[in-house]
N, CA, C and O atoms as a DFTB+ gen file, in Angstrom:
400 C
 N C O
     1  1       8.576     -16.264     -38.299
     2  2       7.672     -17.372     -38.061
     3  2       7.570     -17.599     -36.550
     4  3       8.591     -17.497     -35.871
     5  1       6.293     -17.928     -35.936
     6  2       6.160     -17.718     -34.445
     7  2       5.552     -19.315     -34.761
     8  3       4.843     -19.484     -35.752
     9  1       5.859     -20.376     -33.912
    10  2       4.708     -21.349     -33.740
    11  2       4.824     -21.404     -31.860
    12  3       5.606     -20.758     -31.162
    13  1       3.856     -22.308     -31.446
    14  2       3.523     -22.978     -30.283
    15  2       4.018     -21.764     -29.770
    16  3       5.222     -21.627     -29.987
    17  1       3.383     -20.659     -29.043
    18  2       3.100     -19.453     -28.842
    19  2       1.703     -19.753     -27.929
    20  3       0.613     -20.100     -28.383
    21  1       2.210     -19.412     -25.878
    22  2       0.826     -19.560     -25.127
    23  2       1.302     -18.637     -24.450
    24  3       2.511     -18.446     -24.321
    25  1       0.278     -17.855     -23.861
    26  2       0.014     -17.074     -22.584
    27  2       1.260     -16.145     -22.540
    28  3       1.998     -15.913     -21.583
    29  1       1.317     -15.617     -23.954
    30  2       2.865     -14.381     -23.630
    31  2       1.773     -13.278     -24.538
    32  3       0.583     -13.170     -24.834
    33  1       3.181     -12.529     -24.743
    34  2       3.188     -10.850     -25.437
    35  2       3.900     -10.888     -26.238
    36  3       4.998     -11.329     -25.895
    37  1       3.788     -10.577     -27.370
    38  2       4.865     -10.619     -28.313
    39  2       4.805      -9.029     -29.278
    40  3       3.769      -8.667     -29.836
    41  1       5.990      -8.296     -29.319
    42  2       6.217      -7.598     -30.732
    43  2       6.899      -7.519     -31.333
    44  3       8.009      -7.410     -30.813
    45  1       6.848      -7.503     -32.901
    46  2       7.673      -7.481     -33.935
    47  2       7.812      -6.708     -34.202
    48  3       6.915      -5.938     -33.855
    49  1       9.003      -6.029     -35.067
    50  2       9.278      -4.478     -35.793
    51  2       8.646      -5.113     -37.231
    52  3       8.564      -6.201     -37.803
    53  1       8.318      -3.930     -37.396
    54  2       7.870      -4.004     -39.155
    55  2       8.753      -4.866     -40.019
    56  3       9.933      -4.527     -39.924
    57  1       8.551      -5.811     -40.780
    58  2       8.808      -6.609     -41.721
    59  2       8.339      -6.069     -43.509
    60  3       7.267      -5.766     -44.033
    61  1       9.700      -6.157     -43.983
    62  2       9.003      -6.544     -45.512
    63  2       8.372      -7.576     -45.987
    64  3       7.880      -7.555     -47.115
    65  1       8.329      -8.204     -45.505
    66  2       7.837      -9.933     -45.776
    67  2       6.580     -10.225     -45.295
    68  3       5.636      -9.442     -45.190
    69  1       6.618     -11.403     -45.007
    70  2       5.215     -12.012     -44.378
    71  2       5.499     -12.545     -43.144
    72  3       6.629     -13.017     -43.025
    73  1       4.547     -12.606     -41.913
    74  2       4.488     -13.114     -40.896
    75  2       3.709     -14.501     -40.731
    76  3       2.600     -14.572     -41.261
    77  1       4.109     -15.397     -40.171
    78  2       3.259     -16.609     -40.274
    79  2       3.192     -16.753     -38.100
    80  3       3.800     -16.347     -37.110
    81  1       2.400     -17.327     -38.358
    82  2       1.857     -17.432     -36.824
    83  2       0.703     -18.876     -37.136
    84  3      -0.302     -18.962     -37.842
    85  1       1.483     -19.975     -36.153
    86  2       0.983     -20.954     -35.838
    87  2       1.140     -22.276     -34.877
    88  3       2.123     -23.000     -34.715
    89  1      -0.245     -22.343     -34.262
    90  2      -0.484     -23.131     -33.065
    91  2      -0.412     -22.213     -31.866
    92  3      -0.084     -22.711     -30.788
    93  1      -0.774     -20.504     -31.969
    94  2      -1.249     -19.807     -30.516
    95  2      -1.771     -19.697     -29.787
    96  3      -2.846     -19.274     -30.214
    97  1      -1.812     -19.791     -28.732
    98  2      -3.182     -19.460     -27.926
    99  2      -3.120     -18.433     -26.508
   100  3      -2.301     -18.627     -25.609
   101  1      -3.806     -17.678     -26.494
   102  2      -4.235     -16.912     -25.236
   103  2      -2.462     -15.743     -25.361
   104  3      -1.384     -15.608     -24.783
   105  1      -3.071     -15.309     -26.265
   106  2      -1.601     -14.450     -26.320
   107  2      -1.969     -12.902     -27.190
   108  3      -3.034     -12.685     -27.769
   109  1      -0.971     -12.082     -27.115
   110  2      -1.057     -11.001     -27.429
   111  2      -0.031     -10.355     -28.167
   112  3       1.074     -10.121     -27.677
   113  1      -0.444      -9.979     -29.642
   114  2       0.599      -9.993     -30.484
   115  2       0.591      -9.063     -31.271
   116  3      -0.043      -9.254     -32.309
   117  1       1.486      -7.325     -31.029
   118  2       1.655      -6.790     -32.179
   119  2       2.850      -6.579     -32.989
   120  3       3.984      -6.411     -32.541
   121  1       2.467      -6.604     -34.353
   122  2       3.041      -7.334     -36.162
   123  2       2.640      -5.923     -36.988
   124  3       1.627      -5.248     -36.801
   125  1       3.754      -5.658     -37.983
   126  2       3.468      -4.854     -39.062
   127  2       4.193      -5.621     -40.013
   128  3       5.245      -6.188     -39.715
   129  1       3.600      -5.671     -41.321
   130  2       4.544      -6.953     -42.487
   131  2       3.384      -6.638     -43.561
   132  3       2.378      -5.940     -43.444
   133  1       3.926      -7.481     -44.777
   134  2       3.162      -7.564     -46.027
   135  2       1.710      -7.840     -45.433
   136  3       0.729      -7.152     -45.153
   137  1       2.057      -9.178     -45.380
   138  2       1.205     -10.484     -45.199
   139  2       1.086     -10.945     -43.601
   140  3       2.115     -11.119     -42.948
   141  1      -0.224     -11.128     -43.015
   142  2      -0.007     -11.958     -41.781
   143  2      -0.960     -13.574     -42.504
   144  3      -1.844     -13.588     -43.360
   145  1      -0.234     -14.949     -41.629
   146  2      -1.373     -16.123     -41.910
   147  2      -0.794     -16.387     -40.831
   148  3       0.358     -16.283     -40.410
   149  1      -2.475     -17.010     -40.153
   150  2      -2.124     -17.646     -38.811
   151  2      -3.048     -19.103     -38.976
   152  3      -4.038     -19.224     -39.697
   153  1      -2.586     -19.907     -38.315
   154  2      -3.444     -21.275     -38.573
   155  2      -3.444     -21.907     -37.120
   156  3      -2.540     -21.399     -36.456
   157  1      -4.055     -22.706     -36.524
   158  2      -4.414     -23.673     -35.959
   159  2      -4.233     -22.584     -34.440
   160  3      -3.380     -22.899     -33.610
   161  1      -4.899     -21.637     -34.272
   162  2      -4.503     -20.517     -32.995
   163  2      -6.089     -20.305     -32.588
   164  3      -7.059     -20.340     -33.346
   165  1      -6.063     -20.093     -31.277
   166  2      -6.987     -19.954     -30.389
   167  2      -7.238     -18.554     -29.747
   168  3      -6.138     -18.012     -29.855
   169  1      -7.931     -17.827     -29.245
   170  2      -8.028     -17.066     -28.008
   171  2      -7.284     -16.104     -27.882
   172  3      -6.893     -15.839     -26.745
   173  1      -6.876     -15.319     -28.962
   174  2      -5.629     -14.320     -29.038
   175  2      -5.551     -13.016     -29.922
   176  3      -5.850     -12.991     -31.116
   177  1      -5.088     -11.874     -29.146
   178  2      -5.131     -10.480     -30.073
   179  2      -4.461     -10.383     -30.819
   180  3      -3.391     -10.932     -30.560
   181  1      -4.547      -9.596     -32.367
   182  2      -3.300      -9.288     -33.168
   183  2      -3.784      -7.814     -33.373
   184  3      -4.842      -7.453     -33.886
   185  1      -2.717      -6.994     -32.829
   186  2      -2.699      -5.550     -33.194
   187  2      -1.851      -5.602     -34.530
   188  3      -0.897      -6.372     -34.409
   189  1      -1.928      -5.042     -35.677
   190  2      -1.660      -5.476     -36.828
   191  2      -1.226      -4.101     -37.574
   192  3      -1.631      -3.066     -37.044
   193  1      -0.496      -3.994     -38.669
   194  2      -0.346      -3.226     -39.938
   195  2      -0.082      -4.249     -40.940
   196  3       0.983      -4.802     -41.216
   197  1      -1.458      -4.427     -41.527
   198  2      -0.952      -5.527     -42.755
   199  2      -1.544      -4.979     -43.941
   200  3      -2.759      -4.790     -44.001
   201  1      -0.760      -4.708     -44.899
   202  2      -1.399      -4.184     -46.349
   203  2      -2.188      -5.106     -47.097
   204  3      -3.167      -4.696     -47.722
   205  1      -1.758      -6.703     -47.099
   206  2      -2.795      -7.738     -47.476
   207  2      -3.799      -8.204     -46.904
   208  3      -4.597      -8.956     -47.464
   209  1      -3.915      -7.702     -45.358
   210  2      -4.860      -8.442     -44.681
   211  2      -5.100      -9.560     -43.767
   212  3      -5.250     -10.651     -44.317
   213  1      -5.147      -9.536     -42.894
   214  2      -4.657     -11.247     -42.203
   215  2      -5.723     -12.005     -43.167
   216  3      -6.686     -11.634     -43.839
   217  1      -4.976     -13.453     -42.865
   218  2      -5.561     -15.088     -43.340
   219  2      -5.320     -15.501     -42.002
   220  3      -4.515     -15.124     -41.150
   221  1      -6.503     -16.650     -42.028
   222  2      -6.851     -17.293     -40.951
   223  2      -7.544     -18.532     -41.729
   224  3      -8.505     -18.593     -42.496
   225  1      -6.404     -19.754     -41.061
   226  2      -6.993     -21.174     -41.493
   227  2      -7.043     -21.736     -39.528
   228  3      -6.349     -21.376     -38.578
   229  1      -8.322     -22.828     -39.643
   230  2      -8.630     -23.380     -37.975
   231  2      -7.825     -22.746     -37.222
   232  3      -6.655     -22.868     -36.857
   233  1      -9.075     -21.713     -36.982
   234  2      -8.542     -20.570     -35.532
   235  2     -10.084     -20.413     -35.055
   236  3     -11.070     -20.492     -35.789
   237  1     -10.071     -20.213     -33.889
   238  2     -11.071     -19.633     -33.166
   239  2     -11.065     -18.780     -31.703
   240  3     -10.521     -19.178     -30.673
   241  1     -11.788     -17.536     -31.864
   242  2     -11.655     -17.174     -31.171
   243  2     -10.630     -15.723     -31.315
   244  3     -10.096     -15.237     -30.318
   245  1     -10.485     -15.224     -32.498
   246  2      -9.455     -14.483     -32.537
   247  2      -9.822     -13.039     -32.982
   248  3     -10.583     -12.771     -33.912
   249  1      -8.799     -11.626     -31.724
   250  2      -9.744     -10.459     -32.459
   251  2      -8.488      -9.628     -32.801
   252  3      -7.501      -9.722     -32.071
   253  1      -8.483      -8.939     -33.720
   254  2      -7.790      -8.243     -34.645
   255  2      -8.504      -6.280     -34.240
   256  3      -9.654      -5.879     -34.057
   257  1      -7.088      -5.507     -34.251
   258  2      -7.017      -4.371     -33.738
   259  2      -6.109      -3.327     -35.054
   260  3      -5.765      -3.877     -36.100
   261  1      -5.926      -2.397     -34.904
   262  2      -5.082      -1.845     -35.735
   263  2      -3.747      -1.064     -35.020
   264  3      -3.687      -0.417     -33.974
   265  1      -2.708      -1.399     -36.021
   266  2      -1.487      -1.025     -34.881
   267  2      -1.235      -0.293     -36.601
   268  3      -1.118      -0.774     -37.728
   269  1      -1.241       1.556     -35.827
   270  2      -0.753       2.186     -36.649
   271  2       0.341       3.310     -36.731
   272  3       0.205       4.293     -36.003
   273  1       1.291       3.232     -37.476
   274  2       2.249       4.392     -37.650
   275  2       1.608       5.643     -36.267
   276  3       0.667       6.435     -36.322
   277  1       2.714       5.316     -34.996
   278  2       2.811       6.441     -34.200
   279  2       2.143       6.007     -32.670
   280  3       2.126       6.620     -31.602
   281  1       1.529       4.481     -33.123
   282  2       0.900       4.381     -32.001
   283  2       1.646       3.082     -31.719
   284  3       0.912       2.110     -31.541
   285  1       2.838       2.893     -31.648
   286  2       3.724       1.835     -31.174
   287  2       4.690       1.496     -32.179
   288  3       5.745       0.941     -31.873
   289  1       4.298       1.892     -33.745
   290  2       5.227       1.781     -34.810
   291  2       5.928       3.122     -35.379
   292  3       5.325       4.079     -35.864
   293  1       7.286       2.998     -35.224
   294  2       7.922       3.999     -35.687
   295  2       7.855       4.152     -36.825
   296  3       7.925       3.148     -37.533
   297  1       7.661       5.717     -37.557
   298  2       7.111       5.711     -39.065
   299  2       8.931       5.321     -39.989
   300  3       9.007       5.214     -41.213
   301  1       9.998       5.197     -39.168
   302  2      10.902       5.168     -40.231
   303  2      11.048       3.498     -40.535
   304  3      11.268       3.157     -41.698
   305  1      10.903       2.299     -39.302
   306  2      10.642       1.345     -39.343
   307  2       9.633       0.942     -40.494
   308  3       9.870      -0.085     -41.131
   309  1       8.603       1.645     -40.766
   310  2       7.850       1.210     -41.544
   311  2       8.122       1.144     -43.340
   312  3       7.833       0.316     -44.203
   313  1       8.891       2.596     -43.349
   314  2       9.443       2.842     -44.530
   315  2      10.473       1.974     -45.035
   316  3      10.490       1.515     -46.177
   317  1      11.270       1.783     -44.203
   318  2      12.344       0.520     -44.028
   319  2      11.561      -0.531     -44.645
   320  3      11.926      -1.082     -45.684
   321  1      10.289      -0.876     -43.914
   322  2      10.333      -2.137     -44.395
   323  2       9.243      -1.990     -45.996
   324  3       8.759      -2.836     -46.748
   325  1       9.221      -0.739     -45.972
   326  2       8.621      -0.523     -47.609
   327  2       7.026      -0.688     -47.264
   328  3       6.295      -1.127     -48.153
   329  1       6.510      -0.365     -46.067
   330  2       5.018      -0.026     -45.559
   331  2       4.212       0.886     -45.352
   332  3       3.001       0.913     -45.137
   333  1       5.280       1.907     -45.466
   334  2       4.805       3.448     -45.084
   335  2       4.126       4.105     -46.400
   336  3       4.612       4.203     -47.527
   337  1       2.878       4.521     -45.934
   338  2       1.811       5.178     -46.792
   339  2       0.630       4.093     -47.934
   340  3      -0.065       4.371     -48.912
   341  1       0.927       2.687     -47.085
   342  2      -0.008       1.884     -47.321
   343  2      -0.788       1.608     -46.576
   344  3      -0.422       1.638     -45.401
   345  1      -2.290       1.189     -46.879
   346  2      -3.772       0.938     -46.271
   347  2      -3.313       0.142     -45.460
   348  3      -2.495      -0.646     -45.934
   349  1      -3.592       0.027     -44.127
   350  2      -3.502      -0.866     -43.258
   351  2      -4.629      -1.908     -43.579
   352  3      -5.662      -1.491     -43.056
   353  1      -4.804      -2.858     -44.098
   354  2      -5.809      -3.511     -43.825
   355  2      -6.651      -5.091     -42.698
   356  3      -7.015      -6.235     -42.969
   357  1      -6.620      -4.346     -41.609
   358  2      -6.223      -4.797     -40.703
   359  2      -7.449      -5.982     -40.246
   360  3      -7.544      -7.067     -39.672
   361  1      -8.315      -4.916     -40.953
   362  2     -10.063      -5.275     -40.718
   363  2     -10.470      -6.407     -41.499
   364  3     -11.398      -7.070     -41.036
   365  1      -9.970      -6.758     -42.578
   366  2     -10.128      -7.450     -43.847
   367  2      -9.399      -8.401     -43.939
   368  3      -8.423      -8.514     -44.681
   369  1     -10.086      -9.635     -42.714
   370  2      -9.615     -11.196     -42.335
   371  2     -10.563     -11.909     -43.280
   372  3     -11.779     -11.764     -43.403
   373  1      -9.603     -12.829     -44.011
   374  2      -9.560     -13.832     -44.882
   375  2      -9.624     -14.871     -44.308
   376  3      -8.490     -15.202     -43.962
   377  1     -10.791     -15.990     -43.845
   378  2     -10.896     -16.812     -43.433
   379  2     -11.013     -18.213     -44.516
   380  3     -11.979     -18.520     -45.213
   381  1      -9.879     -18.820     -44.406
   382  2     -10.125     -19.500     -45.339
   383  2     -10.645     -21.123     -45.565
   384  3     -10.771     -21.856     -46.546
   385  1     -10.834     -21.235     -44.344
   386  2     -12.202     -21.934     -43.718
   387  2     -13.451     -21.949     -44.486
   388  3     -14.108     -22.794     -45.095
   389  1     -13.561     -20.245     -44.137
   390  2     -14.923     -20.429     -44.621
   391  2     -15.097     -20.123     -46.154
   392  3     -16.255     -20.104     -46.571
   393  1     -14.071     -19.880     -47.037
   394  2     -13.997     -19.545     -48.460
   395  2     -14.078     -20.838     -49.069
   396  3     -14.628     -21.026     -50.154
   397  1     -13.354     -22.029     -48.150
   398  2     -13.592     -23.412     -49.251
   399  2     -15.584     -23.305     -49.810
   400  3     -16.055     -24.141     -50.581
């Protein structure tokens, strides 16, 4: 869990779990995990490996990249965390804003 997160860099090793990210802004962040949800974040990159997809509740401003096996993530890290040889779906932000 990352909250109140400004003007840094952040990376995580691959997770089995979920990542939560909230209240960021102007920051730069690569995450591999189940699940990413980020809420109330501003102005900020997520290089990503997420098999579910990020969620996004009141955010603006936010662009999403793909962080894949070899290009900063070690493929045994990934297996570890039970990720390896799943769809990244990195592209496929769930805004749930706009779903109400």
């Amino acid at each position: 869990r990352l909250d109140d997160i400004r003007d840094s860099r952040i990376t995580v090793e691959p997770v089995a779990g979920s990542i939560w990210a909230s209240r960021c802004a102007s920051s730069q962040f690569r995450f591999a995990g189940r699940q990413l949800r980020i809420h109330d974040s501003t102005s900020s990159l997520f290089v990503v490996y997420v098999p579910g997809g990020p969620i996004i509740e009141n955010c603006e401003d936010l662009e999403f990249a793909p962080n894949e096996a070899g290009d900063g993530v070690a493929k045994p890290l990934l297996e570890a965390a039970g990720l390896l040889g799943r769809t990244n779906n990195w592209d496929q932000v769930k805004d749930f804003n706009w779903l109400r």
